[in-house]
C-alpha positions as CSV (number, residue, x, y, z in Angstrom):
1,X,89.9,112.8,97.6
2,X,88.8,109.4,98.5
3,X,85.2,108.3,99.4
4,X,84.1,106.1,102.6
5,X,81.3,103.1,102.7
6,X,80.0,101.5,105.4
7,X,80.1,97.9,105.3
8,X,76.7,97.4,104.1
9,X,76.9,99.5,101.4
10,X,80.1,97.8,99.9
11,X,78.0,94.6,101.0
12,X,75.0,96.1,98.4
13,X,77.8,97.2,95.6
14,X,80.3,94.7,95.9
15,X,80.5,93.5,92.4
16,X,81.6,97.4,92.3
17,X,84.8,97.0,93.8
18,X,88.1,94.6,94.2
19,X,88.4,94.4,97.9
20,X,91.6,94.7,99.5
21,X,92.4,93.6,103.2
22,X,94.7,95.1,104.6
23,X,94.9,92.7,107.7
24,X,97.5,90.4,108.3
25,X,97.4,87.5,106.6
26,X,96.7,84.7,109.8
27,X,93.4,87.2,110.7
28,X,93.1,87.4,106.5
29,X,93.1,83.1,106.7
30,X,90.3,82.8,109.7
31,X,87.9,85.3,107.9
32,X,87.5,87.4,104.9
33,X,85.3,88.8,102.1
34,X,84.9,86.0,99.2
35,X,87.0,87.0,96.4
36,X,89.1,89.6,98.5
37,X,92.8,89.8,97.6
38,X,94.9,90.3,100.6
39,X,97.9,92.4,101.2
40,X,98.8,93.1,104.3
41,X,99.3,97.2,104.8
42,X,103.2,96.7,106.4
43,X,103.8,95.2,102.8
44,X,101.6,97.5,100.7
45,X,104.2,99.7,99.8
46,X,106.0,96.9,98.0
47,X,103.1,95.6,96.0
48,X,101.7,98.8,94.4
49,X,103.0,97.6,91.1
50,X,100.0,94.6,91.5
51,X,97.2,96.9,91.5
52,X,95.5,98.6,88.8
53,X,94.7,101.7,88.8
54,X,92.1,101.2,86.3
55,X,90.1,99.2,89.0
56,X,87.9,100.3,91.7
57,X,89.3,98.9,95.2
58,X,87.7,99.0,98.7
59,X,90.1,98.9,101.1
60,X,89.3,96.6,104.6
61,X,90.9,96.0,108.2
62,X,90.0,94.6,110.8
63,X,87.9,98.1,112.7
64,X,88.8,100.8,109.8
65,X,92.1,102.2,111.1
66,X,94.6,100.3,108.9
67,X,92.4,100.9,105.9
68,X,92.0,104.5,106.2
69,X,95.8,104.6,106.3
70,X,95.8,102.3,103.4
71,X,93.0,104.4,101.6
72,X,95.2,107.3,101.8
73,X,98.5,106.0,100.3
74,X,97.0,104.9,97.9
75,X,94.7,107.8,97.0
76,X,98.0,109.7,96.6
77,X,99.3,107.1,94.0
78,X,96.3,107.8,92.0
79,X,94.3,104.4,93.0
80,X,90.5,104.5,92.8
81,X,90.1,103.9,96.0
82,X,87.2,103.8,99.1
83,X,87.8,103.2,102.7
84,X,85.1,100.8,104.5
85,X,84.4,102.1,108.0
86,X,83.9,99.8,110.6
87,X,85.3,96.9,108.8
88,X,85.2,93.5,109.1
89,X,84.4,94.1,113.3
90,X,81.1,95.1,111.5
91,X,80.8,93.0,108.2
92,X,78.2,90.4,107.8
93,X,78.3,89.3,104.7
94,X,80.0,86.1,103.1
C-alpha cells in the first residue's frame, strides 16, 4: 500500500523523493518542481523500465487525480511510491 503527502510535506522532504509529473508535457514546460522528471501518465506504461525501484518517487499532476492513478500502477509494479494530494494546483514551492 502506498502512502499520500500533501504538498508541503513533500515540499519539507523533498530531497526524500524523485518527483515524477505526471502531467502532460506543455503544462510540465510552463511549471514544475526543480529537478522533477516528467512522464506523462498516457505514456507511463511504456517507460516503467526508466524507473528504479530502488528509488523513492512522489508522484504529481496537476489537482491529484492523475497521480493517484499513477501512484497505483505503480505501487502494483513494486515502485516506492507516494501520491501528493492536491498537486501542483496547491504547490508553492520552486
Amino acid at each position: 500500500m502506498f502512502l499520500s503527502i500533501t504538498t508541503k510535506e513533500l515540499e519539507e522532504n523533498l530531497d526524500a523523493y524523485t518527483v515524477l509529473d505526471v502531467r502532460d508535457a506543455d503544462d510540465f514546460s510552463v511549471r514544475h518542481i526543480k529537478g522533477a522528471t516528467n512522464i506523462p501518465i498516457s505514456e507511463l506504461e511504456g517507460h516503467v523500465s526508466t524507473l528504479s525501484k530502488e528509488k523513492p518517487y512522489a508522484v504529481i499532476c496537476y489537482a491529484g487525480g492523475r497521480s493517484l492513478r499513477a501512484t497505483e500502477f505503480l505501487d502494483n509494479q513494486g515502485f516506492q511510491v507516494t501520491n501528493v494530494l492536491g498537486g501542483m494546483n496547491e504547490w508553492h514551492g520552486n
